[in-house]
C-alpha positions in Angstrom: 72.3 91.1 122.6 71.8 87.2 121.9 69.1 85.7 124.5 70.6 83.3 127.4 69.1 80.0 125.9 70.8 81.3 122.4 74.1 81.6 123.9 73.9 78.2 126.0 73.8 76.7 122.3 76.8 78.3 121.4 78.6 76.8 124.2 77.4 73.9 123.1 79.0 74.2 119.9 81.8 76.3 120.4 84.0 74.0 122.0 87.2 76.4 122.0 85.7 79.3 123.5 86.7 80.8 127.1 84.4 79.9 129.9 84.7 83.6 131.2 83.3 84.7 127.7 80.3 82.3 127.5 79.7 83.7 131.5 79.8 87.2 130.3 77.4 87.3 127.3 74.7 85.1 129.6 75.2 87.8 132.5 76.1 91.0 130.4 73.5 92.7 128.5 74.2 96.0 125.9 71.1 98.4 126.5 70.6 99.4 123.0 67.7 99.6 120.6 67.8 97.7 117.5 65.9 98.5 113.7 65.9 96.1 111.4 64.8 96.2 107.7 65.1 94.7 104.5 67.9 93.3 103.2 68.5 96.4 100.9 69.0 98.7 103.8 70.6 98.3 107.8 70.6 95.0 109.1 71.2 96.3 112.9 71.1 99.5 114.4 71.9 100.2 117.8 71.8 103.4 119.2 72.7 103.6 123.1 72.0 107.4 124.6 74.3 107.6 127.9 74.3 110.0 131.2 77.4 110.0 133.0 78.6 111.8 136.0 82.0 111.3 137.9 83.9 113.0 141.1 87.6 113.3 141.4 88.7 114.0 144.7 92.2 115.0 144.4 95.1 116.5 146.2 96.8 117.9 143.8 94.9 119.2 140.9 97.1 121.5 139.1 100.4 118.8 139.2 102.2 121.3 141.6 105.1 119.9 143.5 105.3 123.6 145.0 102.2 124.3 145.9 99.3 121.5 145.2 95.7 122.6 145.8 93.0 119.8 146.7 90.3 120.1 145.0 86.6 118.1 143.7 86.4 118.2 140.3 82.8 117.2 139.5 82.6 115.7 135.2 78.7 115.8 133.7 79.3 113.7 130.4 76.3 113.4 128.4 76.8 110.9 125.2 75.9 108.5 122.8 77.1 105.6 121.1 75.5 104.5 117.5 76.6 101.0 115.7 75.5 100.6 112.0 75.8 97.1 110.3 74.2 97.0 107.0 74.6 95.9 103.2 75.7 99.3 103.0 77.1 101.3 105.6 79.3 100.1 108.4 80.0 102.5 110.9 80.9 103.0 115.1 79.9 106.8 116.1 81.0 107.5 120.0 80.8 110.9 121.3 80.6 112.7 124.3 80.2 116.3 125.8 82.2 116.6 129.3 81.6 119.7 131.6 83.6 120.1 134.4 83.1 121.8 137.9 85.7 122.7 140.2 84.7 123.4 144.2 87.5 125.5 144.9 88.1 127.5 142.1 85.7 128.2 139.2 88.0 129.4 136.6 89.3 126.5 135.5 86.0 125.6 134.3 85.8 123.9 131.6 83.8 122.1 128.5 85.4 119.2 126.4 84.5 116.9 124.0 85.3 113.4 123.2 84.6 111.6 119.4 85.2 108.1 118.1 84.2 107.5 114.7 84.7 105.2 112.0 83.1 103.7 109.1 83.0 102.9 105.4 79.8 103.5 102.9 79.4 101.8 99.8 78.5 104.3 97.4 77.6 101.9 94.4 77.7 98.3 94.3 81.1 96.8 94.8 82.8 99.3 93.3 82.8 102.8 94.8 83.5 103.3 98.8 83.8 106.0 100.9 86.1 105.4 104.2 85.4 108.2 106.8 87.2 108.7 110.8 87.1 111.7 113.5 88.6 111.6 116.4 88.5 114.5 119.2 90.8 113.9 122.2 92.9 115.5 124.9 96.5 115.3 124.0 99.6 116.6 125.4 101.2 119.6 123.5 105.5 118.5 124.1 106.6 115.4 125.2 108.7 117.0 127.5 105.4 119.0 129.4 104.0 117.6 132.3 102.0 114.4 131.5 98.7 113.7 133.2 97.0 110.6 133.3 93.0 112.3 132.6 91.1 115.0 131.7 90.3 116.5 135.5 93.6 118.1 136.2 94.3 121.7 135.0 97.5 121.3 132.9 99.1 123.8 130.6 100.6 120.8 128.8 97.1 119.3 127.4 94.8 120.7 124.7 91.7 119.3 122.4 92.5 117.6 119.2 90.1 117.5 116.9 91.3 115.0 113.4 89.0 114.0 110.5 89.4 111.8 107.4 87.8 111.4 104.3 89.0 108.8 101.7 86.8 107.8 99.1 88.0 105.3 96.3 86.7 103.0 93.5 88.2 99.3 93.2 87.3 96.8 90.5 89.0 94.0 88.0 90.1 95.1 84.4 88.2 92.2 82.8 89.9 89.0 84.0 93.5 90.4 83.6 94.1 92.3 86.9 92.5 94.1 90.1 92.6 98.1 90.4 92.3 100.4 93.4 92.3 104.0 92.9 91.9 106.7 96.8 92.1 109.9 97.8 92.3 110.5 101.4 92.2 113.9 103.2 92.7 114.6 106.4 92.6 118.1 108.9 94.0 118.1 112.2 94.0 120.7 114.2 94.2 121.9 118.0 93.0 124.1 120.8 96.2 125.4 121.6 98.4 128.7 119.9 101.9 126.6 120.8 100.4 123.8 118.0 100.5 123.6 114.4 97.2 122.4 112.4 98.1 120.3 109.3 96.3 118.9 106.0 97.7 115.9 104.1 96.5 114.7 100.9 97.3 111.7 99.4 96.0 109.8 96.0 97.2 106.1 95.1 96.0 104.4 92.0 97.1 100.5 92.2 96.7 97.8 89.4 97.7 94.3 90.4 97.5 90.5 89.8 97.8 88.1 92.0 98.3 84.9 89.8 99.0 86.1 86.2 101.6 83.4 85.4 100.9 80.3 87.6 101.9 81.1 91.0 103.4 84.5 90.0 101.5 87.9 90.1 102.7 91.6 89.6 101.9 94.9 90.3 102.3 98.6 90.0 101.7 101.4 92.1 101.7 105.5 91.8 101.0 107.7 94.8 101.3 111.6 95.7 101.4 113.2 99.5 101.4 116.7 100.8 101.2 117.8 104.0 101.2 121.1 104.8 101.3 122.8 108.1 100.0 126.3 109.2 103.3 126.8 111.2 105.7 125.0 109.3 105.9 124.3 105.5 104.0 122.4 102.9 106.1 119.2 102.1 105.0 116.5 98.6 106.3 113.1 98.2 105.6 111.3 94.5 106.0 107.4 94.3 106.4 105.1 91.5 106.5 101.0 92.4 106.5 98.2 90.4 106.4 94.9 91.8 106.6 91.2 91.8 105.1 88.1 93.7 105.1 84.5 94.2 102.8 82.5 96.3 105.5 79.8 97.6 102.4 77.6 98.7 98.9 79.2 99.4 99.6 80.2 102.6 102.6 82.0 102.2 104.4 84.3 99.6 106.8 86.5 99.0 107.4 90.1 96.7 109.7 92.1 95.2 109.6 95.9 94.2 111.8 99.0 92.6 110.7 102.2 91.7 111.5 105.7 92.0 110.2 108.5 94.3 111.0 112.3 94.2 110.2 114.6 97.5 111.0 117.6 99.7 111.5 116.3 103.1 114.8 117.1 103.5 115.2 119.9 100.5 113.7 123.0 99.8 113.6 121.5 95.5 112.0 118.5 94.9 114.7 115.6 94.3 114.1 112.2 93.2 115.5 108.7 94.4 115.6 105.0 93.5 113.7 103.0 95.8 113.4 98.8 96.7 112.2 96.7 98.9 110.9 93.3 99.5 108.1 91.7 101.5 106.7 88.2 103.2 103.1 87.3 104.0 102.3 84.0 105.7 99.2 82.5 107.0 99.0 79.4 108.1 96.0 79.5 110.0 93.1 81.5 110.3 94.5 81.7 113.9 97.6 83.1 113.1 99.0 85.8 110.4 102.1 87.8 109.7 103.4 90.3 107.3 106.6 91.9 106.9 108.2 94.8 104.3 111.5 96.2 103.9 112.1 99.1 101.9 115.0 101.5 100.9 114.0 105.0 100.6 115.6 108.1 100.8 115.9 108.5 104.6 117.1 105.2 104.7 115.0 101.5 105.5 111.6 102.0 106.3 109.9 98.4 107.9 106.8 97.2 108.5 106.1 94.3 110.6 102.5 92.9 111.5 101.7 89.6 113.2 98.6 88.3 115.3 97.9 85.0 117.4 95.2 83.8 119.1 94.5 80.8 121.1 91.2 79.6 122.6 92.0 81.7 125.7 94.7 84.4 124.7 95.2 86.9 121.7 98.7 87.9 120.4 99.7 91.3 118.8 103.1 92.9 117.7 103.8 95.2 115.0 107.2 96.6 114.3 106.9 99.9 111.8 109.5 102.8 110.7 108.4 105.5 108.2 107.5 108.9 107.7 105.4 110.6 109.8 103.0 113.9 109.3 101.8 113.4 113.5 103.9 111.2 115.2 102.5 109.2 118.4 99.4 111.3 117.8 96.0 109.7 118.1 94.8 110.9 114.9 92.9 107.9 113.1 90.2 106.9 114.9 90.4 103.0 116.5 89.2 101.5 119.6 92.4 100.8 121.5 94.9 98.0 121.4 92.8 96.4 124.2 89.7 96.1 122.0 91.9 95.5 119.1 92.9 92.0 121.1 89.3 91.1 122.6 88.3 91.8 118.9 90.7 88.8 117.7 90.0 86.8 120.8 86.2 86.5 120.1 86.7 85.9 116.2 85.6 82.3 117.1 82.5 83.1 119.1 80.9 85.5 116.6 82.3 86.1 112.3 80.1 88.9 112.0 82.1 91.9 112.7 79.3 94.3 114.0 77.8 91.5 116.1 81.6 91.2 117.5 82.0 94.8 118.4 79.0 94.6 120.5 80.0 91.4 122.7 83.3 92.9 122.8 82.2 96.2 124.2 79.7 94.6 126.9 82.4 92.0 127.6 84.8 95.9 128.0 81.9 97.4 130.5 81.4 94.2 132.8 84.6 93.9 133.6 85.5 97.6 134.3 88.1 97.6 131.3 89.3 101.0 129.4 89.4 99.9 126.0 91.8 102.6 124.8 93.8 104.0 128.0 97.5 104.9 125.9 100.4 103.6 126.9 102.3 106.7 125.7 101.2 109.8 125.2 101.0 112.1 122.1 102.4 115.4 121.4 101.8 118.0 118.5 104.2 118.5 115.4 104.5 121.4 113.4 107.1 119.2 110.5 107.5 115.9 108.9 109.1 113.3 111.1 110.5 110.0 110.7 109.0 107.4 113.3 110.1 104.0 114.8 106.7 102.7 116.5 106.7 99.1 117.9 103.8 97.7 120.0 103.4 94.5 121.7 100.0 93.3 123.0 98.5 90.3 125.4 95.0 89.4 126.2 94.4 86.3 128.8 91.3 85.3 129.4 90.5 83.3 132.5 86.9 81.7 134.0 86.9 84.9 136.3 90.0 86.7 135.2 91.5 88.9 132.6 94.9 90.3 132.0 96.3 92.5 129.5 99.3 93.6 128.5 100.4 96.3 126.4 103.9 98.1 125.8 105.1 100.4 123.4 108.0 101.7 122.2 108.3 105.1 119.6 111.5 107.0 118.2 110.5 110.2 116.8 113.2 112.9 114.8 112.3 115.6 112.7 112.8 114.6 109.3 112.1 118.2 108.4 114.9 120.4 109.5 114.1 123.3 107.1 110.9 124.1 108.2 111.1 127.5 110.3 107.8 127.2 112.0 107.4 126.9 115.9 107.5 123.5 117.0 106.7 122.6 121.0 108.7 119.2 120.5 112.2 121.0 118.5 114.3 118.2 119.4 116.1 116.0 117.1 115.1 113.0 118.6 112.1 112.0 120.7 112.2 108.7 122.4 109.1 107.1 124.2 108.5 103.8 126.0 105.7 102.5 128.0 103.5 99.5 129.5 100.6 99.3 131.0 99.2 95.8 132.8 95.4 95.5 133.5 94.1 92.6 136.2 90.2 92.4 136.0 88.8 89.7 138.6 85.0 88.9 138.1 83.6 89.6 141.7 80.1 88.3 141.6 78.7 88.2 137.7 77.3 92.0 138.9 80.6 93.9 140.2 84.2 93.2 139.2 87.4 94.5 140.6 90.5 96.2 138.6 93.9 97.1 139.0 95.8 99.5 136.6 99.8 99.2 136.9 101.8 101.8 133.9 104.6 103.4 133.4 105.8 105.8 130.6 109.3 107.0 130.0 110.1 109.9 128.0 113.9 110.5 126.6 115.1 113.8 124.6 118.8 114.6 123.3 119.3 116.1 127.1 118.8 114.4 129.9 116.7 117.5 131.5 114.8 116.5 129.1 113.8 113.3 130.8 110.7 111.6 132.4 108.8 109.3 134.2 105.2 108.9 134.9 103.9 106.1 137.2 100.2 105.4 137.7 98.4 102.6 140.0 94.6 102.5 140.3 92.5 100.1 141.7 88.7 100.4 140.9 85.7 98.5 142.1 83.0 98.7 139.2 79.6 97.0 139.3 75.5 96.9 137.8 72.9 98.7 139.4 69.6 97.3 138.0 69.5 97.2 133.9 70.7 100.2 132.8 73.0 101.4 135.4 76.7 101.2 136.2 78.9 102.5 139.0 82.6 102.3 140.2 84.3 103.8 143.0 88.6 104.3 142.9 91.4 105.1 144.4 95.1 105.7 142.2 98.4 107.3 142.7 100.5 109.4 140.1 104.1 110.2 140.6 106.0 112.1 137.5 109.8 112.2 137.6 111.1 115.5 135.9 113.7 118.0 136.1 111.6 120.4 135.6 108.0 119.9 136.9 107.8 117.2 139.4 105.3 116.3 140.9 102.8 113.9 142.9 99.0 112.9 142.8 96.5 110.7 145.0 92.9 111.2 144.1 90.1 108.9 144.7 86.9 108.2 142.0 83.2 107.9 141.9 81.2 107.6 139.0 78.1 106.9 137.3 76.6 105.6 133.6 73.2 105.3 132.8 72.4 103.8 129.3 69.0 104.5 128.0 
């Protein structure tokens, strides 16, 4: 963490920044211990061994509307959190080990396990990489289940998901002429639960493109292969062939222009083949702002991708707008640190370049102001077959001298795009549709304790309105410092799920505690 003196220069030259940023990094501190060694190896290390223990006082804690039972769940949660920033190897490593005590009943006791992990290695010297992700989680098994806002309550509905991803790939130039890219990823999900399907996808892509080749006009041309193959459904292959076209109208914005053929299974038990087309914009007229769009025909119909960010010296813009085939639709398979951190992440762009110095201000920025980086705004569900998905998110950060709002909503459309699979599936409905928000007001107390309120909401539509379903949560949470290494907040939030068929209501107050060694 940059000394106080160091960071009073940066406000000195940073003109643009926040005043609530510059009053966090001269309060905040991240308890970690740093290596650093030659230029060859890791620049910065920092490895930050955690101890936390939180109780849930509850009144309902198996989501009865029949019958609720009180209870004090009791969460020991051991962890660590490793950063890596080097010529090398980049990489974020979060996991935790969560054991859980009830008072009133000991059978639901119970051990989970939370992972975060991302990074990329460079095997040899600007040209071979190797992209790796986990991600273990607690995710709801149907959409149409009861949902639960944590881990604490004892719900048929939730299981452990455990994903990881391995892609390595080589990318180079082909003397002066043109750029290639060549990946494989590989990816295994899989789940606690017997109502749940585990699935494998595979997919290769080999690329060879030039940006410029004729004055402002480049090309391209792309091949690709995917399976996915589920242990209660049905192995499914989709082969691509692209060739494409692009003009740069000025340098910060051009255009493209494909066709090309692809052959798959989705929808057929024989492999059939397809013309395909699109087109697509990127435009960048600042370092501040960016946005890309694609259309493409395929054989489903249009797929679309949409992408743009904004950022101003005290907000930070995100929307995306995608529809496309699916192997686990809404489910938190690739690991990423939230749409929260995600914005923060843009926001402090101007403060710090360095991407691994960023994440660090952006996480102790996260823990003094009491802020869940990832909290979803909907939740996932397990799939046992190929789906097509509509998946649009909109995000806002504002950052005040002593306040911070964010804003996230989403909206998802998921139908099976597989209908000839024959394999149990927990969500068998043709059409899944989600939409949520979730509004977070931090308010900077003293610069030691900060208080938060949590408003969201998440609606949950099937092809029958039995089907149907609301969950509501308000929290408010008082979080503050206790000496160096210690943190504490104490909570209070309300739960009310609308449902035909499992109603029911929650009010359970917090406590918890994080030491960082």
């Amino acid at each position: 963490m940059p000394s106080a003196p160091t960071l009073r220069k940066l406000r000195c030259r940073l003109a643009d920044v926040p005043t609530a940023v510059l009053l966090m990094m001269a309060s905040g501190g991240a308890y970690a211990q740093e290596g650093v060694a030659d230029a060859g190896a890791l620049r910065l290390v920092s490895v930050v061994p955690r101890v936390s223990v939180s109780e849930v006082i509850t009144n309902n804690v198996a989501l009865s509307s029949a019958n609720p039972q009180s209870d004090q769940i009791t969460q020991v949660s051991p962890g660590i959190r490793i950063s890596v920033g080097g010529a090398r190897l980049q990489a974020y490593f979060d996991y935790s080990r969560n054991e859980l005590f009830y008072a009133q009943d000991s059978s639901p006791q119970r051990s989970q396990n939370a992972l975060n992990t991302f990074g990329t290695l460079e095997v040899l010297d600007n040209w071979a990489y190797l992209d790796f992700s986990g991600n273990i989680s607690q995710q709801a098994i149907s959409a149409f289940g009861a949902q639960s806002v944590d881990n604490t309550s004892v719900n048929p509905n939730r299981t452990e998901v455990s994903t990881y991803r391995l892609s390595p790939y080589v990318r180079g130039r082909l003397g002066n002429v043109a750029n290639y890219e060549a990946r494989y990823s590989r990816a295994i999900s899989s789940s606690d639960s017997g109502l749940g399907s585990d699935v494998t996808t595979g997919d290769a892509v080999a690329k060879v493109s030039a940006d410029r080749a004729f004055g402002n006009l480049g090309w391209s041309a792309d091949a690709s292969q995917q399976t996915a193959d589920y242990s209660a459904g049905r192995q499914t292959e989709a082969n691509r062939l692209n060739l494409g076209l692009s003009y740069a109208i000025t340098p910060q914005l051009s255009v493209s222009a494909r066709a090309g053929r692809e052959t798959n299974n989705y929808t057929t038990l024989d492999m059939e083949s397809y013309d395909t087309s699109g087109v697509g914009l990127n435009w960048a007229p600042s370092e501040r702002t960016k946005l890309s769009a694609s259309l493409d025909h395929r054989p489903f119909g249009d797929a679309h991708s949409v992408s743009f960010e904004h950022r101003t010296p005290r907000t930070a813009w995100r929307f995306s707008d995608s529809k496309d085939v699916s192997t686990t639709p809404n489910q938190a398979g690739f690991a990423s640190l939230g749409a929260i951190y995600d914005l923060l992440f843009i926001q402090f762009a101007s403060i710090e370049p360095d991407a691994v110095a960023r994440a660090r201000l952006v996480n102790t920025y996260l823990q003094s102001n009491g802020i869940n980086p990832n909290a979803p705004v909907i939740s996932s569900f397990l799939a046992s077959a190929v789906s097509l998905q509509l998946l649009q998110n909109l995000s806002f950060a504002l950052l005040g001298v002593r306040d911070t709002i964010t804003f996230v909503a989403t909206r998802s459309e998921s139908s099976r795009l597989d209908t000839l699979s024959v394999g149990f599936d927990p969500n068998s409905a043709t059409l899944i549709r989600q939409r949520g928000f979730s509004v977070n007001y931090a308010h900077r107390l003293t610069p030691e304790y900060s208080l938060g309120v949590l408003a969201s909401q998440q609606n949950t539509e099937g092809v029958s309105s039995l089907q149907d379903s609301r969950l509501r949560l308000l929290s408010i949470n008082i979080t503050g410092k206790f000496g160096k290494n210690a943190a504490a907040s104490v909570g209070v939030r309300r739960v009310v799920y609308s449902s035909v068929t499992a109603p029911y209501g929650e009010t359970a107050i917090t406590l918890s505690l994080n030491v960082q060694f």
